[in-house]
Wavefront OBJ file of the C-alpha trace (Angstrom):
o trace
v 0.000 0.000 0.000
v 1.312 3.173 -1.062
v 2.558 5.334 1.881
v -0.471 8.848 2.642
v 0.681 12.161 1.583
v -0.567 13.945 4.563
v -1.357 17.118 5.461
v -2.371 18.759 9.159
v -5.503 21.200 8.991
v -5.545 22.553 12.406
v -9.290 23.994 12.773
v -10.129 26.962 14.253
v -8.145 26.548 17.600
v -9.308 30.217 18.692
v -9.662 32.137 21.833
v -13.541 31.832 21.322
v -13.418 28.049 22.195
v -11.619 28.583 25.432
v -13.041 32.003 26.946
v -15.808 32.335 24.385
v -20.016 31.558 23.836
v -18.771 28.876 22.469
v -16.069 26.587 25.319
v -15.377 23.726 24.286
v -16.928 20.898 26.936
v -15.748 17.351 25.583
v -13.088 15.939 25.364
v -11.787 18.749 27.894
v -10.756 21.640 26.076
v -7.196 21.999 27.569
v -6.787 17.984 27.079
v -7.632 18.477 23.588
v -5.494 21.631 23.108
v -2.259 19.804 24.337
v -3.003 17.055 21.747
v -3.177 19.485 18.702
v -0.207 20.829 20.053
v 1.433 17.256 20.047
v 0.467 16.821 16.328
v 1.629 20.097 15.325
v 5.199 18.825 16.864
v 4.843 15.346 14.994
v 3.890 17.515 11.453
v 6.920 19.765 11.857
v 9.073 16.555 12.597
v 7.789 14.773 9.993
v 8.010 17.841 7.426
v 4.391 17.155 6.530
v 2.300 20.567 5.136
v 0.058 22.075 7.530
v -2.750 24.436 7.258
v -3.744 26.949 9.963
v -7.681 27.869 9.640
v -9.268 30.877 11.738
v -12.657 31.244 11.624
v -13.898 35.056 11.337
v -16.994 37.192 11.366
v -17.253 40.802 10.856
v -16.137 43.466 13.611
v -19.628 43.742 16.350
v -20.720 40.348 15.620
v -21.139 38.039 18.858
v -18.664 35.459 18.242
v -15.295 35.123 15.904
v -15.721 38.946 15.298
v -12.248 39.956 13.301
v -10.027 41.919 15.619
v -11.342 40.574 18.816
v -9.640 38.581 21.451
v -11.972 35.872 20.705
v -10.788 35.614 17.056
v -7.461 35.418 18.275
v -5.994 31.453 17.613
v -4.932 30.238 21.087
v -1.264 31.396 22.137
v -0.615 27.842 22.473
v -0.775 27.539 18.558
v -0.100 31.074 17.207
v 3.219 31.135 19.162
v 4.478 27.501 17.032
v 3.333 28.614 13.726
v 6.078 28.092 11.150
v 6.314 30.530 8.399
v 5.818 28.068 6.063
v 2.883 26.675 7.463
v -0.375 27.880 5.300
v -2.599 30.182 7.085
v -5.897 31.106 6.111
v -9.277 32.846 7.057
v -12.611 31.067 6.589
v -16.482 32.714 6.940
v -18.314 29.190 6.495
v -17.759 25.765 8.362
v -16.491 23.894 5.484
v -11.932 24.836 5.414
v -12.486 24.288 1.847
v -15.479 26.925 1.401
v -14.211 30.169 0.121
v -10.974 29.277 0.234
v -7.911 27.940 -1.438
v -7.112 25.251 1.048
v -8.267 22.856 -2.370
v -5.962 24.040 -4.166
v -2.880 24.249 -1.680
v -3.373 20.930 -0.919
v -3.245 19.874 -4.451
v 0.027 21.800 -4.951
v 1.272 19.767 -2.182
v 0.521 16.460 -3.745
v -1.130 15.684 -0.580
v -4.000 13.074 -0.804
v -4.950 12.884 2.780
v -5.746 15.439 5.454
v -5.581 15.293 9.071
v -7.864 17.003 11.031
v -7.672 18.569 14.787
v -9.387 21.276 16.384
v -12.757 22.815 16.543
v -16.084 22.003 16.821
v -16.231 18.166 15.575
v -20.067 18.913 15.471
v -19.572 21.692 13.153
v -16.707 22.970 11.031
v -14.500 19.691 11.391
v -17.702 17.783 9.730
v -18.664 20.130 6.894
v -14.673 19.518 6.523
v -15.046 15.958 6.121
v -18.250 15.844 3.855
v -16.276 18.527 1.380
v -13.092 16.558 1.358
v -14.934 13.664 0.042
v -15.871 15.363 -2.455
v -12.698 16.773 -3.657
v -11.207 12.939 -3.601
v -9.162 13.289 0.031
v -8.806 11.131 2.398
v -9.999 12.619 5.809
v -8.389 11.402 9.133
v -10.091 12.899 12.443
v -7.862 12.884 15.561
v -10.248 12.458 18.672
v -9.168 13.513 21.196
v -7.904 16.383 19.446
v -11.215 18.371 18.499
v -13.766 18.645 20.583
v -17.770 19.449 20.941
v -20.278 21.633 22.907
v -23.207 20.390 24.531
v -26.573 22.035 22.118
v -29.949 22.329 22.838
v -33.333 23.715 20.595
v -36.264 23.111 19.657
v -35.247 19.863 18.226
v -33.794 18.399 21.581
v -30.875 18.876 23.418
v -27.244 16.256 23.544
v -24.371 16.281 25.774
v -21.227 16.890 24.275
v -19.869 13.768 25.536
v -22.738 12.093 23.978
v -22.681 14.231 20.271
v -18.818 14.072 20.190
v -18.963 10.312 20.781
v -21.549 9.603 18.405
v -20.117 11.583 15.361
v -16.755 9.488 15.848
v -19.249 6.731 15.298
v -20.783 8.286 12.070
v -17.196 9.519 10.628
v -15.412 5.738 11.334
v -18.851 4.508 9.545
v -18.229 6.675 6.134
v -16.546 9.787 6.222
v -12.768 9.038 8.028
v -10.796 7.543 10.034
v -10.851 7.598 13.273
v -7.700 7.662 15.573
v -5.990 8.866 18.430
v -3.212 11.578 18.752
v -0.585 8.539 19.708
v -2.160 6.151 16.921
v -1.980 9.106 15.013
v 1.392 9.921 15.365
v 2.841 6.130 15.090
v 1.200 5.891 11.692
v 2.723 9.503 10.235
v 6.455 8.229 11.972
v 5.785 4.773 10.068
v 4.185 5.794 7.343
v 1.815 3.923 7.342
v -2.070 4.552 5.978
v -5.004 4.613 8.993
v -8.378 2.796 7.548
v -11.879 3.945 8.462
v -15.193 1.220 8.298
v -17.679 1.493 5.492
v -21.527 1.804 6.115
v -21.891 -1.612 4.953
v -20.132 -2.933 7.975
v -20.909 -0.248 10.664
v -24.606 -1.404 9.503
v -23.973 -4.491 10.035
v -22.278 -4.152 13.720
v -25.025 -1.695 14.537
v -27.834 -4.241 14.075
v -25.847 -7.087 15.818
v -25.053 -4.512 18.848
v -28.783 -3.199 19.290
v -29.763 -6.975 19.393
v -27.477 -8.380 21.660
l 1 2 3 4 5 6 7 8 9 10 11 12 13 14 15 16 17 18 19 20 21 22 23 24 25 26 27 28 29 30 31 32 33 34 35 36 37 38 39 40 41 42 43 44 45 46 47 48 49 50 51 52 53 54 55 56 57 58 59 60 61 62 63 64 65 66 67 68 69 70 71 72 73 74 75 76 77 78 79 80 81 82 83 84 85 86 87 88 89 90 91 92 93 94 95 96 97 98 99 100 101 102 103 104 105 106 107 108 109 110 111 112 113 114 115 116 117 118 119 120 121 122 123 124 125 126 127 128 129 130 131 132 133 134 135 136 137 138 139 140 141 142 143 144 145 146 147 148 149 150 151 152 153 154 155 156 157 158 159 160 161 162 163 164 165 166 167 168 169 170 171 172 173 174 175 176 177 178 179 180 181 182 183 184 185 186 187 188 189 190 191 192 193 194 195 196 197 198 199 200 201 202 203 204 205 206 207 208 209 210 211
């Protein structure tokens, strides 16, 4: 099997997450921070092309407003960034929406991205369905993004119980699923990290529900 041409897309790690509307709840936000921060280390060792997204709204607006110290990436990740590194500013959830993170990543010859930070429920799923779409490979470190627990008219979920349950849904289709330390033995190796199919999550789901 041909060895991944990976790339890290570091979502969103921002201020908002931490002090924010918006805190991260599960996994803990400072547990998951340290981990992004280990993967940043194992990218830069490994010489492997990483992308640096920051979500932004305009200036007044309640969250990610541009300028504010909620827009700000954490100093835990603006104070490691590598010149080289791609940075870029997104206004929808999607890293590939309105922006030429596509196109970078083509440059790069890279055929399968890695993906930590913010919200799983959100932005690091609309990154998943588009990369699909544009032929990548999607890898989703867990305990290196993170959820927030949500509640409207339509019900209400943990984020324990949402973050859990989309690992579930992105093993069954859209990625694979891994730790940071799984993650980082495969990128050392070289080796490839395999998701399920629907086929056989289907099938596990039905045998689990009737045992």
């Amino acid at each position: 099997m041909t060895a991944p041409r990976r790339a890290l897309v570091v979502v969103d790690v921002q201020q908002e997450y931490f002090d924010g509307l918006l805190q991260i709840q599960y996994p803990p936000r400072e547990q998951s921070l340290a981990n992004v921060v280990t993967a940043l280390e194992v990218a830069a060792a490994a010489d492997l092309p990483v992308v640096i997204v920051q979500h932004e709204t305009p200036e007044g607006a309640p969250v990610f407003a541009r300028g504010s110290a909620t827009w700000e990436l954490h100093p835990e990740i603006e104070q490691r960034i590598d010149p080289s590194w791609k940075r870029v500013t997104k206004q929808y959830g999607s890293v590939f929406a309105g922006t030429d993170v596509a196109e970078y990543l083509k440059s790069e010859d890279v055929d399968t991205i890695s993906v930590v930070g913010f919200m799983t429920n959100n932005c690091d799923l609309a990154t998943a369905v588009d990369a699909e779409s544009l032929g990548l490979s999607t890898e989703i470190i867990s305990d290196a993004t993170g959820a927030i627990n949500l509640a409207n008219e339509a019900g209400q979920v943990s984020a324990e119980v949402l973050h859990n349950a989309l690992m579930v849904l992105f093993q069954s289709n859209l990625a694979a699923v891994v730790t940071t330390a799984q993650w980082s033995e495969a990128v050392k190796a070289g080796d490839s990290l395999a998701g399920s199919n629907l086929v056989v999550s289907a099938a596990q789901g039905n045998e689990a529900a009737s045992a």
